[in-house]
MDAnalysis code that builds the backbone (N, CA, C; Angstrom):
import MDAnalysis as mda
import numpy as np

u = mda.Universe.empty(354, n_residues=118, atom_resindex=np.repeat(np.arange(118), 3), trajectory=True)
u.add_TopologyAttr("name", ["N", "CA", "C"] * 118)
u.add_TopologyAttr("resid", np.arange(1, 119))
u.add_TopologyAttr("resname", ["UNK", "UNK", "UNK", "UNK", "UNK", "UNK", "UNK", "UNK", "UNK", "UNK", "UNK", "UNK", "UNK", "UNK", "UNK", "UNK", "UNK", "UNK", "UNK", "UNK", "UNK", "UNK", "UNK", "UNK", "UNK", "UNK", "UNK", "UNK", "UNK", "UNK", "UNK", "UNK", "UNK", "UNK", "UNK", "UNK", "UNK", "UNK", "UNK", "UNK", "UNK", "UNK", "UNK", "UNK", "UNK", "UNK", "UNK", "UNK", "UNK", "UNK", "UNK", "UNK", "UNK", "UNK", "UNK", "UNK", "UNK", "UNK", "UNK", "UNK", "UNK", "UNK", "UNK", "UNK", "UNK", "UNK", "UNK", "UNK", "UNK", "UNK", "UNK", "UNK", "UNK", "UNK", "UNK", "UNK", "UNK", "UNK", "UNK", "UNK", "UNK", "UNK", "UNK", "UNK", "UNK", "UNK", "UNK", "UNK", "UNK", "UNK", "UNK", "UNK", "UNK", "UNK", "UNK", "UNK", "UNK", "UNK", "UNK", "UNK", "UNK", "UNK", "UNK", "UNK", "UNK", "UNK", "UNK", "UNK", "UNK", "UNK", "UNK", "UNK", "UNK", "UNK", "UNK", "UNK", "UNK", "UNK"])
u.atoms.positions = np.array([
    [0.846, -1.180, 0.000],
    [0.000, 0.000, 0.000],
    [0.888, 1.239, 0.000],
    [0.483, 1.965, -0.802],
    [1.450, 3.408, -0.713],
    [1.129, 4.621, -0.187],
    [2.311, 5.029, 0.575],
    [1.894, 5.832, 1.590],
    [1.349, 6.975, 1.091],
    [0.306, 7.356, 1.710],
    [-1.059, 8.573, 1.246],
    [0.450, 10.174, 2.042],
    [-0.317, 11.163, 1.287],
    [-0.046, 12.660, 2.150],
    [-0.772, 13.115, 2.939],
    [-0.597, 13.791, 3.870],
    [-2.125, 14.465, 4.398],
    [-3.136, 15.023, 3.892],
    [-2.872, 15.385, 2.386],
    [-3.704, 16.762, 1.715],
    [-4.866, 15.212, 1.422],
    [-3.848, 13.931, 0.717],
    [-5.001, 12.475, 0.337],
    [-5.856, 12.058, 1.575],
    [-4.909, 12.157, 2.661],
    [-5.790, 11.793, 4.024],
    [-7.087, 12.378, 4.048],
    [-7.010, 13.753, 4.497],
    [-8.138, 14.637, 4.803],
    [-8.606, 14.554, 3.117],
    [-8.942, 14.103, 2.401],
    [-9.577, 14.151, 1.316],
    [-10.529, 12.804, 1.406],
    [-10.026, 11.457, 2.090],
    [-10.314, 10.434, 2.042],
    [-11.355, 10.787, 2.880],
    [-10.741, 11.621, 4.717],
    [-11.230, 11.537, 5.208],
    [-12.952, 12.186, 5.315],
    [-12.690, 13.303, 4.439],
    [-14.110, 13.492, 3.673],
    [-15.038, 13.135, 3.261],
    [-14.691, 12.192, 2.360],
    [-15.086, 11.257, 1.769],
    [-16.133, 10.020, 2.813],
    [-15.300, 9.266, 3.716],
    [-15.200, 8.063, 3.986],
    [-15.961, 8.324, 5.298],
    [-15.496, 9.309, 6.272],
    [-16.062, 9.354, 7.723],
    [-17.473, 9.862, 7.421],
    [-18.261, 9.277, 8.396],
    [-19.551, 9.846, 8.413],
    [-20.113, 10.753, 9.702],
    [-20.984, 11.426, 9.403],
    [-21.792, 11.978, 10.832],
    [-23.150, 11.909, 10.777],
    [-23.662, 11.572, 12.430],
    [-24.789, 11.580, 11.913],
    [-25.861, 13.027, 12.007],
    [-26.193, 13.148, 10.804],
    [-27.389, 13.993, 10.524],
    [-28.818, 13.995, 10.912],
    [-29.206, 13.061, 11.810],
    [-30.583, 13.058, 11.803],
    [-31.144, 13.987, 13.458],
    [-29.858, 14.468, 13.776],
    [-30.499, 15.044, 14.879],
    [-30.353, 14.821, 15.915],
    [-30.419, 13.314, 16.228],
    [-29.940, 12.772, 18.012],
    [-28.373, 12.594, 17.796],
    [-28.120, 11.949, 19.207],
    [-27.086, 11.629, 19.873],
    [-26.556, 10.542, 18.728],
    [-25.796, 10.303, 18.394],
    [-25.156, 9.084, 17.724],
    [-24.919, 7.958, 18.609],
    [-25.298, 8.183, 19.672],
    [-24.459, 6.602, 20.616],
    [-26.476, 5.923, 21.152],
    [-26.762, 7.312, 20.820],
    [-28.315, 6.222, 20.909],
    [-28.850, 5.705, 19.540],
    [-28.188, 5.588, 19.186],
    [-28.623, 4.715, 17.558],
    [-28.680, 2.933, 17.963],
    [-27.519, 2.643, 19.135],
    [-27.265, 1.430, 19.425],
    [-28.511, 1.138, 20.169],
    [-29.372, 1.493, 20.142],
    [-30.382, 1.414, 21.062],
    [-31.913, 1.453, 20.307],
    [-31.883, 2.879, 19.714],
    [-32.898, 2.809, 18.871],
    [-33.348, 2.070, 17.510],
    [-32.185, 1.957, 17.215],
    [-32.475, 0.538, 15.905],
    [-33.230, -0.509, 16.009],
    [-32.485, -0.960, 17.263],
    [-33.212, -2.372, 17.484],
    [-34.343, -2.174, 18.106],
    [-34.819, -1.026, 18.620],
    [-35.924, -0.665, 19.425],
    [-36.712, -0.654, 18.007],
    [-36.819, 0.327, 16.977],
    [-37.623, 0.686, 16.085],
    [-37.886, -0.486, 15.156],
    [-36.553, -1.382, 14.851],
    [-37.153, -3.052, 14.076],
    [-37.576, -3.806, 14.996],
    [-37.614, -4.170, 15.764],
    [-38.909, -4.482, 16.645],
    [-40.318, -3.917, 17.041],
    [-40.207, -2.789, 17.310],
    [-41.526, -2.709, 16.991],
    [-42.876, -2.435, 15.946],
    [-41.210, -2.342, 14.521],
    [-42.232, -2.637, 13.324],
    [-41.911, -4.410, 13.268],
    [-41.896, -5.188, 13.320],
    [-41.926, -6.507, 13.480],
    [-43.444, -7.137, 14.200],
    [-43.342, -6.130, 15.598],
    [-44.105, -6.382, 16.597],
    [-45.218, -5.884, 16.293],
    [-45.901, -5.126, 15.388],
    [-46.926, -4.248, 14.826],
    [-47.325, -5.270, 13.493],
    [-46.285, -5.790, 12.678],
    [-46.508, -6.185, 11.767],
    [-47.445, -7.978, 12.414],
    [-46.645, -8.393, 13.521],
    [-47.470, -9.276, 13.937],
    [-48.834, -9.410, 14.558],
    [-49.045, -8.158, 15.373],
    [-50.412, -7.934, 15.379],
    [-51.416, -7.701, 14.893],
    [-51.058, -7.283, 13.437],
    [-51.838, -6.672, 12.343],
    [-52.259, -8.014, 12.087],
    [-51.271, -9.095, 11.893],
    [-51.541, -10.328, 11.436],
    [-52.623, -11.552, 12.605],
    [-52.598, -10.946, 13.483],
    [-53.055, -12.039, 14.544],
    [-54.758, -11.163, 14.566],
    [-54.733, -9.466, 14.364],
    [-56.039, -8.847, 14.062],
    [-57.310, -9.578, 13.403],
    [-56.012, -10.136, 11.847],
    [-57.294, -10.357, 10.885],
    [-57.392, -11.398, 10.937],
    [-56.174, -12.450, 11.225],
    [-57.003, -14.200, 11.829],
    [-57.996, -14.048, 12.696],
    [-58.616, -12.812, 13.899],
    [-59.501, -13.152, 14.374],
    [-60.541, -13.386, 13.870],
    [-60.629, -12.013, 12.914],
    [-61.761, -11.516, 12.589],
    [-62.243, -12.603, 11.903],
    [-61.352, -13.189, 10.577],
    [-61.389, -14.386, 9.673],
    [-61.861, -15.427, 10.874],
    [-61.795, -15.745, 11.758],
    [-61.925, -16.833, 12.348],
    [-62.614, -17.995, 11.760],
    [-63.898, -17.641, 11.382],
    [-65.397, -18.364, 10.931],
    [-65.012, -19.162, 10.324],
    [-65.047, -18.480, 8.975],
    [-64.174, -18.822, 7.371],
    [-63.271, -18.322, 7.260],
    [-62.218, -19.585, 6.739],
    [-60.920, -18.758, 6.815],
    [-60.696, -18.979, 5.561],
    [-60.424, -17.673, 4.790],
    [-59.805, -18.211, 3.159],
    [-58.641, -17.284, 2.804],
    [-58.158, -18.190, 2.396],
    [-56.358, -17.676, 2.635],
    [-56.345, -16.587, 1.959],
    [-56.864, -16.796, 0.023],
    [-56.794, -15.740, -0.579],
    [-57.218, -14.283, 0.154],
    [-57.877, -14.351, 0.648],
    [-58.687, -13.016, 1.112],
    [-58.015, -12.699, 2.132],
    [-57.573, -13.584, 2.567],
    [-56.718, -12.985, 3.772],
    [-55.702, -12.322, 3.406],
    [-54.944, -13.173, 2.191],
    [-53.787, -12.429, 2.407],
    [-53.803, -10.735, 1.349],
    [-54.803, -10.678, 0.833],
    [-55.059, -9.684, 0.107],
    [-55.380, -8.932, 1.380],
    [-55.830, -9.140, 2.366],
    [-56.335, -7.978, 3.478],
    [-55.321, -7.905, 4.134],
    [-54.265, -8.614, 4.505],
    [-52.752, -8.403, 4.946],
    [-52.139, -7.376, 4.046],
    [-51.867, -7.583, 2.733],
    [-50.998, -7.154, 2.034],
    [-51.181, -5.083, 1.617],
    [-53.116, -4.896, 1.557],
    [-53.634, -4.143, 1.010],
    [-53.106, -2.858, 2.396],
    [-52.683, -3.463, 3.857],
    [-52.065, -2.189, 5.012],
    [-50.891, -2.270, 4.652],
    [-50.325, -0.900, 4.650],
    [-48.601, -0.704, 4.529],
    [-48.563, -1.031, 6.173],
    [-47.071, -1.421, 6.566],
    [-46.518, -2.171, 8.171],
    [-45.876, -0.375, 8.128],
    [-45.959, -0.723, 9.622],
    [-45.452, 0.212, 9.947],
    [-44.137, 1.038, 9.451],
    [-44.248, 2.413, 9.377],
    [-43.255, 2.733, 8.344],
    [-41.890, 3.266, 9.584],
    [-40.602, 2.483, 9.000],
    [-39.418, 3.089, 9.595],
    [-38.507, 2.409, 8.999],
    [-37.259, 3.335, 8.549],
    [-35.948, 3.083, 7.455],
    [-34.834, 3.144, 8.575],
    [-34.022, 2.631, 8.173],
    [-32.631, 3.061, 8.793],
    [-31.826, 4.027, 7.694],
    [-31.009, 4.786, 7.779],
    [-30.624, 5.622, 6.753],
    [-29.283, 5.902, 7.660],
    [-28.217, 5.605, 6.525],
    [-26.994, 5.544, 6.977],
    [-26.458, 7.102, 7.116],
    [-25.243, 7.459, 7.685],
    [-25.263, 8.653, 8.125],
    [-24.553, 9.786, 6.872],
    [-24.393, 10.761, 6.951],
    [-23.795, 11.563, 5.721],
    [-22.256, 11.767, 5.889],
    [-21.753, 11.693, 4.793],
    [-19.894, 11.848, 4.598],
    [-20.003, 12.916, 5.038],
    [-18.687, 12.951, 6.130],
    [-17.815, 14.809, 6.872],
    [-18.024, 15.786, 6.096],
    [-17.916, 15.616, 4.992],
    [-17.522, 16.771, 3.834],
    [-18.868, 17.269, 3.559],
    [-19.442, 16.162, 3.747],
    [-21.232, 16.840, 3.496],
    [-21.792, 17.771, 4.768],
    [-20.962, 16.885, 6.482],
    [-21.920, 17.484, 7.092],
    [-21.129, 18.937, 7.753],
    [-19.628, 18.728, 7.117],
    [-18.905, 20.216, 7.192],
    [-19.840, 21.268, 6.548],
    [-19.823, 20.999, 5.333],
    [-20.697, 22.356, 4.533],
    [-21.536, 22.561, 5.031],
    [-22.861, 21.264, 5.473],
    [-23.519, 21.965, 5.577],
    [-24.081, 23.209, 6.596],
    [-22.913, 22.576, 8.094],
    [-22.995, 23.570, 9.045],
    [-22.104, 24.990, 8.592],
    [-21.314, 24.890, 7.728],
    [-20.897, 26.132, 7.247],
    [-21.780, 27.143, 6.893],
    [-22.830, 26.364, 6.086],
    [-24.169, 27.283, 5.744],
    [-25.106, 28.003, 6.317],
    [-25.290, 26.620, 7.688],
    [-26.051, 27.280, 8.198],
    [-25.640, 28.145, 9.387],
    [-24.138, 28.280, 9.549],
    [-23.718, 29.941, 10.441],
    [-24.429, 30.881, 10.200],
    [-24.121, 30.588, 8.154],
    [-23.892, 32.033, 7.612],
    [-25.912, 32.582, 7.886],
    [-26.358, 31.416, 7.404],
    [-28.316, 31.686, 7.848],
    [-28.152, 32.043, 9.018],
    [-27.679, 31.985, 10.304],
    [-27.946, 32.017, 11.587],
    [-27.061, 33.649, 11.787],
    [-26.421, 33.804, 11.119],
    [-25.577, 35.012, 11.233],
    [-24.726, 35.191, 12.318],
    [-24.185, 34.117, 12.050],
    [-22.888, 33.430, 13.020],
    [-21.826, 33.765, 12.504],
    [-21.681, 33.953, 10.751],
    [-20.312, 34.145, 10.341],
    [-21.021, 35.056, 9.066],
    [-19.519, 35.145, 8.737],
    [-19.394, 36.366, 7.673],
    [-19.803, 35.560, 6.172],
    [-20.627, 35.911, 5.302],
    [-21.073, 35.706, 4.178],
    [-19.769, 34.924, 3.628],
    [-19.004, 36.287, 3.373],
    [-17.356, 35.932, 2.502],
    [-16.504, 34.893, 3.115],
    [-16.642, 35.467, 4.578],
    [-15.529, 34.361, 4.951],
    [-16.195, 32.741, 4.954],
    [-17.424, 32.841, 4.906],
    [-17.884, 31.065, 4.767],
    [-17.985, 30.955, 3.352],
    [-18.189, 31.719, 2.648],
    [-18.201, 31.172, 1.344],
    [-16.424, 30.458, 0.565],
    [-15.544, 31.504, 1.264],
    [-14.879, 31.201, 0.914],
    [-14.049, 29.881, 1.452],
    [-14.642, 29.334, 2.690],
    [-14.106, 28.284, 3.597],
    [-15.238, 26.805, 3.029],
    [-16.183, 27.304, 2.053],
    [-16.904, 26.057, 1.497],
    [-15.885, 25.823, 0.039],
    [-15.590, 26.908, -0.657],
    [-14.974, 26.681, -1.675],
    [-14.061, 25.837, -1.319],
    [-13.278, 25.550, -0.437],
    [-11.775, 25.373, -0.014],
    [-12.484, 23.831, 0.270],
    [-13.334, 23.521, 0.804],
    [-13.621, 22.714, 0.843],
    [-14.115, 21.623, -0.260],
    [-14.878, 22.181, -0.915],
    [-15.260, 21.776, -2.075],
    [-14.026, 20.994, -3.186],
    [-12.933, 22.165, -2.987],
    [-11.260, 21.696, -3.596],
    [-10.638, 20.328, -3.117],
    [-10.883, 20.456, -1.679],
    [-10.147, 19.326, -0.544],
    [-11.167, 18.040, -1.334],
    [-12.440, 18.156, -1.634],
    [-13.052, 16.887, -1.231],
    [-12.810, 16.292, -3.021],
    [-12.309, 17.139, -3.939],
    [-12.138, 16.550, -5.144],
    [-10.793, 15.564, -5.519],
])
């Protein structure tokens, strides 16, 4: 393997590291994942144990499973987190909205960035 420079490092590292964007804590992700596929699992099974009741009488599969299929399960994605370089800019931006920093001087510290991440 051949040895990288720093200017390739921090370019990679742009690239490659992620952050997360969605707002919480990143160390409760280990927690909420498995919390949120379970309880679309756990929803999806009740939905299913709902309409065997109801079906009880007559049970006909076709119809059943058309009355299974016809509810969307509960909706929740996992969505992986955004590359540094993405979530650098985008707090660069939003200084300049918040009027935290100088127009010029962030514009010109996204350009620079923009250079690094090519």
């Amino acid at each position: 393997m051949k040895r990288l420079t720093p200017q390739e490092k921090k370019r990679l590292s742009y690239q490659k590291d992620r952050r997360n964007r969605y707002g919480e804590n990143d160390k409760s992700s280990r927690k909420n994942i498995p919390r949120n596929r379970a309880l679309k699992h756990r929803a999806a099974r009740h939905r299913v144990a709902q309409e065997l009741t109801v079906m009880r009488g007559g049970l006909d599969e076709d119809r059943l499973e058309r009355r299974l299929n016809r509810r969307p399960a509960v909706l929740w994605r996992k969505y992986r987190d955004a590359p540094l370089g993405e979530a650098v800019e985008w707090r660069l931006d939003r200084r300049v909205e918040r009027s935290n920093a100088a127009p010029g001087q962030a514009e010109a510290r996204i350009r620079r960035l923009r250079q690094r991440r090519r």
